[in-house]
PDB file as gemmi writes it, atoms N, CA and C in Angstrom:
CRYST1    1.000    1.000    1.000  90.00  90.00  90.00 P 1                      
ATOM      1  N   UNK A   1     108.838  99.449 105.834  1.00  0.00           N  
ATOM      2  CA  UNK A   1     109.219  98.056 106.023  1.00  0.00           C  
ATOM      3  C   UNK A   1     109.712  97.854 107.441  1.00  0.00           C  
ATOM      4  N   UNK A   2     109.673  96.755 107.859  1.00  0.00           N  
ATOM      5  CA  UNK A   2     110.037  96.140 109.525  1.00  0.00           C  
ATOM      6  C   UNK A   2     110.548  95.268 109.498  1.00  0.00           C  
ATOM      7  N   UNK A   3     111.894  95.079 110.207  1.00  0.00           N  
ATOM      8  CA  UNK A   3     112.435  94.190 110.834  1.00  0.00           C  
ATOM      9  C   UNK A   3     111.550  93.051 111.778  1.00  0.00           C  
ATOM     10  N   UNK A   4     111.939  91.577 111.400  1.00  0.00           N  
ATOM     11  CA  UNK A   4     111.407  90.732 111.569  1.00  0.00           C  
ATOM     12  C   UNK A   4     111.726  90.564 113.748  1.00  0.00           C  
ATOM     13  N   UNK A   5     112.391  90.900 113.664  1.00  0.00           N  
ATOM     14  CA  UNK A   5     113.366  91.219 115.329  1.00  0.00           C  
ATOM     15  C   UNK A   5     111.941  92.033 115.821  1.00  0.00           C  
ATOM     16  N   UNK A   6     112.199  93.089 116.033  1.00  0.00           N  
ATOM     17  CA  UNK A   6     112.152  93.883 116.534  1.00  0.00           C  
ATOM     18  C   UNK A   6     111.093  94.988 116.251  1.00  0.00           C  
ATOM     19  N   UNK A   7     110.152  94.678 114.906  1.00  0.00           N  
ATOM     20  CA  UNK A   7     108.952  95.242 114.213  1.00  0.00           C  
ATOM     21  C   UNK A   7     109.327  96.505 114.366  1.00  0.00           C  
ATOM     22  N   UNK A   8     110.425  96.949 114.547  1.00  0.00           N  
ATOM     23  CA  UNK A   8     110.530  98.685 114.029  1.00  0.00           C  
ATOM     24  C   UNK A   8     110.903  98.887 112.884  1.00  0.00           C  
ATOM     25  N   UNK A   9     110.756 100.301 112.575  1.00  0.00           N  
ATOM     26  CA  UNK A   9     110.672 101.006 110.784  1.00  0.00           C  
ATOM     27  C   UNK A   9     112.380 100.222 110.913  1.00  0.00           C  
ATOM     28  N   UNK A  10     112.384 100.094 109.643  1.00  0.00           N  
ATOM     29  CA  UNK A  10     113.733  99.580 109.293  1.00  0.00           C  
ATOM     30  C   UNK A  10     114.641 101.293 108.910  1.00  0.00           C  
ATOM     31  N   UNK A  11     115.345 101.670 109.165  1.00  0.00           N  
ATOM     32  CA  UNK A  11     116.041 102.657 109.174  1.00  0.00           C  
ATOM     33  C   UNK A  11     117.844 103.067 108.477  1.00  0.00           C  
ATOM     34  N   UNK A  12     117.731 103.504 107.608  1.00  0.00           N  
ATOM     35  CA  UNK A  12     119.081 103.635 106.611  1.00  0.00           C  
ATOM     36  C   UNK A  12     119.171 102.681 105.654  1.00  0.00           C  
ATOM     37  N   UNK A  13     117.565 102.690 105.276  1.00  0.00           N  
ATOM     38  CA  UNK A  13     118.053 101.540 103.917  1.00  0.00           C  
ATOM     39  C   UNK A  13     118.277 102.606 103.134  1.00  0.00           C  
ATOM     40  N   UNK A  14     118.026 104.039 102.935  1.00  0.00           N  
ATOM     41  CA  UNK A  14     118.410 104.774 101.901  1.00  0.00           C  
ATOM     42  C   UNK A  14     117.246 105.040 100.870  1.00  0.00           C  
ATOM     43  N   UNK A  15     117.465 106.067  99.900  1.00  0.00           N  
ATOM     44  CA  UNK A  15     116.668 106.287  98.496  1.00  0.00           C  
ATOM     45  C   UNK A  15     116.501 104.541  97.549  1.00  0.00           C  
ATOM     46  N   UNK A  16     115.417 104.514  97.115  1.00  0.00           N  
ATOM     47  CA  UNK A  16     115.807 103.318  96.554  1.00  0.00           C  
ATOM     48  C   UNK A  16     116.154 104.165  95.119  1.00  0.00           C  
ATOM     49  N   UNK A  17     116.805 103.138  94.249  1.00  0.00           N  
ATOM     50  CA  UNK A  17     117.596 103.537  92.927  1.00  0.00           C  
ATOM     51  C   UNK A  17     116.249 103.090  92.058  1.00  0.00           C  
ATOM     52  N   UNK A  18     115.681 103.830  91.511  1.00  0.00           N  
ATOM     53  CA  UNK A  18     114.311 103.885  90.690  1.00  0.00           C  
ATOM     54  C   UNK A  18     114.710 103.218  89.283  1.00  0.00           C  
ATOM     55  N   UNK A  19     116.073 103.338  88.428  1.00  0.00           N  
ATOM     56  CA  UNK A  19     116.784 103.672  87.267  1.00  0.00           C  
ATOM     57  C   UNK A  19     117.145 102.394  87.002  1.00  0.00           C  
ATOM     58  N   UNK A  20     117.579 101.288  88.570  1.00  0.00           N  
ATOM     59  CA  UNK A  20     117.767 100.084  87.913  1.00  0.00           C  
ATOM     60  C   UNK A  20     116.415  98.641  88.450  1.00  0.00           C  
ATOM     61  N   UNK A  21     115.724  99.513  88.925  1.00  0.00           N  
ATOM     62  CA  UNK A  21     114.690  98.601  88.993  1.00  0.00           C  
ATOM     63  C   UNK A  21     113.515  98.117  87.364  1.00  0.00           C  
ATOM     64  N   UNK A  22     113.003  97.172  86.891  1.00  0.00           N  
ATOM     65  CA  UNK A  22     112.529  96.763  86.491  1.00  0.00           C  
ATOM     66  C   UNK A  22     111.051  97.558  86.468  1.00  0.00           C  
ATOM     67  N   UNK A  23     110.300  97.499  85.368  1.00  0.00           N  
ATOM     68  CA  UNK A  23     109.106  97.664  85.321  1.00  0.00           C  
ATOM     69  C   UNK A  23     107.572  97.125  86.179  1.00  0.00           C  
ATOM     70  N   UNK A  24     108.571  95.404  86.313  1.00  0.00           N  
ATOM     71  CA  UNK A  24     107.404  94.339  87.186  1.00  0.00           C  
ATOM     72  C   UNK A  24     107.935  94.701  88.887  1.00  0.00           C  
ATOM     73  N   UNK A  25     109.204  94.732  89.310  1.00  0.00           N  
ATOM     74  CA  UNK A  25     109.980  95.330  90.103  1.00  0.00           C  
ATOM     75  C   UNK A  25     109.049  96.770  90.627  1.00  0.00           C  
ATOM     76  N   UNK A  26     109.320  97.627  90.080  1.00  0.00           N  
ATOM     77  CA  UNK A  26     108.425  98.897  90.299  1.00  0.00           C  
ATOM     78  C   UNK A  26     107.017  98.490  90.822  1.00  0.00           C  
ATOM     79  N   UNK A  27     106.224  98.075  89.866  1.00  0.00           N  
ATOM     80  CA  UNK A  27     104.692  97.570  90.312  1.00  0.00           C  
ATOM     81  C   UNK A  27     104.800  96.671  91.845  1.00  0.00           C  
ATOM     82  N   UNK A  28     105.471  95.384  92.109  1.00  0.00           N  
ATOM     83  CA  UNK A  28     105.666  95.166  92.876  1.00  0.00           C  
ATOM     84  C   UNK A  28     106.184  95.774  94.292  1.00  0.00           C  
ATOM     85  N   UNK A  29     106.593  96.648  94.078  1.00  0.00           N  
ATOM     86  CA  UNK A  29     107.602  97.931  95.412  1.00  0.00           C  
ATOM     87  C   UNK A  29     106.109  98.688  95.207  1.00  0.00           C  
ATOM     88  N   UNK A  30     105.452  98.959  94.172  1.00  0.00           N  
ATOM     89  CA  UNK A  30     104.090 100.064  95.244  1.00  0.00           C  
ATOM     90  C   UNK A  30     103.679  99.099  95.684  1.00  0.00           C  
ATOM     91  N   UNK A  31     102.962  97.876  95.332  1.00  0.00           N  
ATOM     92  CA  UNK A  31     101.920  96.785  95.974  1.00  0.00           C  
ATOM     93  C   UNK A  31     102.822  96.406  97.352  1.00  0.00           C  
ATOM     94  N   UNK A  32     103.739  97.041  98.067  1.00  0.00           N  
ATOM     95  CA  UNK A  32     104.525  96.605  99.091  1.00  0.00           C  
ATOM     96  C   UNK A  32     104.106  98.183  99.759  1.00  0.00           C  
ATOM     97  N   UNK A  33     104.673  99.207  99.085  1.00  0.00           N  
ATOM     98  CA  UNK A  33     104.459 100.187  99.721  1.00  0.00           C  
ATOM     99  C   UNK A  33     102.482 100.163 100.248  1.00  0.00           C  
ATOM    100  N   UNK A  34     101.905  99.807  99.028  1.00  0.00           N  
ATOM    101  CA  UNK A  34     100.298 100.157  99.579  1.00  0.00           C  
ATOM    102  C   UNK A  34     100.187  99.351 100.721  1.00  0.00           C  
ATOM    103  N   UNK A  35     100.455  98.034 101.003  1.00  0.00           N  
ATOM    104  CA  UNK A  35     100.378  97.476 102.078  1.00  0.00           C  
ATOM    105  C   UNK A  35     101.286  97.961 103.185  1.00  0.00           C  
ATOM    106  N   UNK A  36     101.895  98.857 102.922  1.00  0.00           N  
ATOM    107  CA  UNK A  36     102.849  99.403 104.666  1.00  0.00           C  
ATOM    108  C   UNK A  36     102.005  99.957 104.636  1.00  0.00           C  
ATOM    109  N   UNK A  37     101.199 100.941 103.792  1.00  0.00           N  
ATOM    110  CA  UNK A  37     100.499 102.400 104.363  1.00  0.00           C  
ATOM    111  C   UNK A  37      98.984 101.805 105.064  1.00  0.00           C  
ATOM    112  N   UNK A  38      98.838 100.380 104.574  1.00  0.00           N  
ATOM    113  CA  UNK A  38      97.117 100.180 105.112  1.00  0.00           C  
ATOM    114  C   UNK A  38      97.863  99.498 106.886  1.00  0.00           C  
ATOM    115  N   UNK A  39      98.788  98.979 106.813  1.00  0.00           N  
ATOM    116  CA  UNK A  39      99.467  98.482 108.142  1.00  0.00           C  
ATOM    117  C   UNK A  39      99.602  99.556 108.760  1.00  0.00           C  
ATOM    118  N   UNK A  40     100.362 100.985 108.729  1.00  0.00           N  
ATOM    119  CA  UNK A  40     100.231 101.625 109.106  1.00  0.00           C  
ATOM    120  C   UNK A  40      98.983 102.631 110.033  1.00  0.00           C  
ATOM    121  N   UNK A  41      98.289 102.611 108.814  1.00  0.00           N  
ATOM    122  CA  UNK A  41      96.874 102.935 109.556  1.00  0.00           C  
ATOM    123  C   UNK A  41      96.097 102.029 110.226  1.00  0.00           C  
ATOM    124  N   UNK A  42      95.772 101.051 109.914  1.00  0.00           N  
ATOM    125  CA  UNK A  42      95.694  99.902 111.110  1.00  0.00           C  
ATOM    126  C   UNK A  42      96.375 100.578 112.340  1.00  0.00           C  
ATOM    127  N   UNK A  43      97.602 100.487 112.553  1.00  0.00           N  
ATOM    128  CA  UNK A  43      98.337 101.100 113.947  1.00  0.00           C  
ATOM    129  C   UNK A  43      98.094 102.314 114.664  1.00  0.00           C  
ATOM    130  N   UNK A  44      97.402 103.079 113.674  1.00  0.00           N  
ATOM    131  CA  UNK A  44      97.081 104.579 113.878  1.00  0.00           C  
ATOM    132  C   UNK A  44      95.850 104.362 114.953  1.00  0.00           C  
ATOM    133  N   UNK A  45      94.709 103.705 114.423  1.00  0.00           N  
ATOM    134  CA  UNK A  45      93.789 103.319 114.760  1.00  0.00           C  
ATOM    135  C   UNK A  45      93.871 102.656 116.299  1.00  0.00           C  
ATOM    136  N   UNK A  46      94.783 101.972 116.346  1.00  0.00           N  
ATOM    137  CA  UNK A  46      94.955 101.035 117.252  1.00  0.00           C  
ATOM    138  C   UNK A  46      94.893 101.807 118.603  1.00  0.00           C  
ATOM    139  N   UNK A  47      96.346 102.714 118.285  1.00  0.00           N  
ATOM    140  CA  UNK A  47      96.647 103.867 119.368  1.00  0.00           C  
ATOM    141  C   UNK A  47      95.641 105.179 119.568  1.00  0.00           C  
ATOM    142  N   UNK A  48      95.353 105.386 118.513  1.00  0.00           N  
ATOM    143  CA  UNK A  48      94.079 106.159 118.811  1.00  0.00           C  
ATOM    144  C   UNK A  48      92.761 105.691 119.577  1.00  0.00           C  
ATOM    145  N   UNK A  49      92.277 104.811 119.587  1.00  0.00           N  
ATOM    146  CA  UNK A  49      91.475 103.826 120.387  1.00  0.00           C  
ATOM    147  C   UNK A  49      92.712 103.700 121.949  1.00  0.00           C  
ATOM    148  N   UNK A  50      93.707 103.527 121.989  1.00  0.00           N  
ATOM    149  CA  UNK A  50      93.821 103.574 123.299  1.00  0.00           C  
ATOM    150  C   UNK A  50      93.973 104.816 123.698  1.00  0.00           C  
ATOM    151  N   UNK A  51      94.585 105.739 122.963  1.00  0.00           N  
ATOM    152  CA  UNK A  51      94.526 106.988 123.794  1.00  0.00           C  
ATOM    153  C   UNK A  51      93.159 108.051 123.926  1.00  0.00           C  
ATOM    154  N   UNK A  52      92.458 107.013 123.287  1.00  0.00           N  
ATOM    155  CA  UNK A  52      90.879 107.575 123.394  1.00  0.00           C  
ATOM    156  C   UNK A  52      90.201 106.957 125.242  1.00  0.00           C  
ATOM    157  N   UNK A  53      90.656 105.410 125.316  1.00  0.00           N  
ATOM    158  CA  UNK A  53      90.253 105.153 126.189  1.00  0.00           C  
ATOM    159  C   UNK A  53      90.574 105.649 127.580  1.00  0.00           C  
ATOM    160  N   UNK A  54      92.501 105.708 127.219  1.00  0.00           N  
ATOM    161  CA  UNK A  54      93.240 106.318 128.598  1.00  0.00           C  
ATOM    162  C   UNK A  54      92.256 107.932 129.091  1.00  0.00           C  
ATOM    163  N   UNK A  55      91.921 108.524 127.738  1.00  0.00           N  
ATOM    164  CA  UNK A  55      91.622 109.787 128.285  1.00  0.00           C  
ATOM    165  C   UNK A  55      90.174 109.652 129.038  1.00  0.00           C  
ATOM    166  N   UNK A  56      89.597 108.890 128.517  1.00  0.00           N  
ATOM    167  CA  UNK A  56      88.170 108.555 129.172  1.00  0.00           C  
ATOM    168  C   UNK A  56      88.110 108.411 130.841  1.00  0.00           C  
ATOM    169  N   UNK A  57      89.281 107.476 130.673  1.00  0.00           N  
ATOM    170  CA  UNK A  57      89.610 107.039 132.233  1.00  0.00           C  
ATOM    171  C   UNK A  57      90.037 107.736 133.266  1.00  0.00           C  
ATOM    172  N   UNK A  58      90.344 109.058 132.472  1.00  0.00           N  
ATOM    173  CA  UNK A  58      90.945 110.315 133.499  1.00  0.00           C  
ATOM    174  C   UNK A  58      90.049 111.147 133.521  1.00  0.00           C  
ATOM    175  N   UNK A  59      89.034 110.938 132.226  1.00  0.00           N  
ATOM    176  CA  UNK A  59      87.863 112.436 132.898  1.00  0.00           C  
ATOM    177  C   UNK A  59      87.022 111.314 133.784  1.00  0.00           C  
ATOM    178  N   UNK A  60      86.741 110.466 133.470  1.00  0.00           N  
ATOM    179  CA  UNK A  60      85.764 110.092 134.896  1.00  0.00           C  
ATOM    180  C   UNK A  60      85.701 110.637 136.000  1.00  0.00           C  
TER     181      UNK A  60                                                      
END                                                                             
């Protein structure tokens, strides 16, 4: 998850408590988690494409 500021990992939210979340709760927190992990790779991609290009630009 990301801060609306500053788009970095949000940091010390902690373990979430599994025990008092809800069943629809649960389903909803993966359908959040699956979408960080496809955002994520999106970003992977992103930087990989530039550090594909930077290196290009130095073997020339």
């Amino acid at each position: 998850m990301t801060s609306d500021e500053d788009d970095k990992p949000l940091t010390g939210t902690g373990p979430v408590n599994f025990d008092t979340m809800s069943i629809s709760d649960l389903e909803e927190y993966i359908v959040t988690l699956k979408e960080e992990v496809e955002r994520t790779k999106q970003v992977i991609l992103k930087k990989k494409a530039a550090q594909d290009a930077a290196t290009n630009v130095f073997k020339s």
